[in-house]
C-alpha positions, 0 to 999 in steps of 0.5 A: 313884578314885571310881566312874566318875572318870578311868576309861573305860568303856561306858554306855548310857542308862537306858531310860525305863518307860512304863505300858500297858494290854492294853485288855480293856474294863475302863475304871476301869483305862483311866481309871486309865492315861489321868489328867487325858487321860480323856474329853478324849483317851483315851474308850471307844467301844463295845468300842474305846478312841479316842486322840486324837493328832498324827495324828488318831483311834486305835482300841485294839479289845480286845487292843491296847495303850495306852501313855503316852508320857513326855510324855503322849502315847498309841499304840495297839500290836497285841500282836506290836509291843508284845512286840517293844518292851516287856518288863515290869519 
């Protein structure tokens, strides 16, 4: 039989990779991660990055994580609640 045909097995979903950014102030690398949302969405602000999103304004200080959503969108993540989450692929 062909892989998977006629057969009972355990799959789970394949996880989606997302890009981030640890935000150090280096904006060519924020821009690069942000696209088409730069200057519209994503801005630098002083030492911080600010997100524009559903629930108002975000702050990224240095240290903290941007990620891209899969449709688009940002959060903003303190180091300990990226590394619970993520893990480099």
């Amino acid at each position: 039989m062909a892989d998977g045909v006629g057969v009972i097995g355990q799959y789970q979903p394949r996880p989606p990779v997302y890009p981030a950014l640890q935000w150090a102030g280096d904006a060519a690398l924020a821009r690069e991660l942000a696209g088409d949302a730069w200057g519209e969405i994503v801005r630098q602000d002083g030492d911080d990055l600010v997100v524009l999103a559903d629930v108002g304004e975000l702050r990224c200080p240095p240290g903290n994580w941007l990620v891209r959503g899969p449709r688009g969108q940002f959060s903003v993540l303190p180091p300990a609640v990226f590394d619970e989450r993520f893990a480099p692929v």
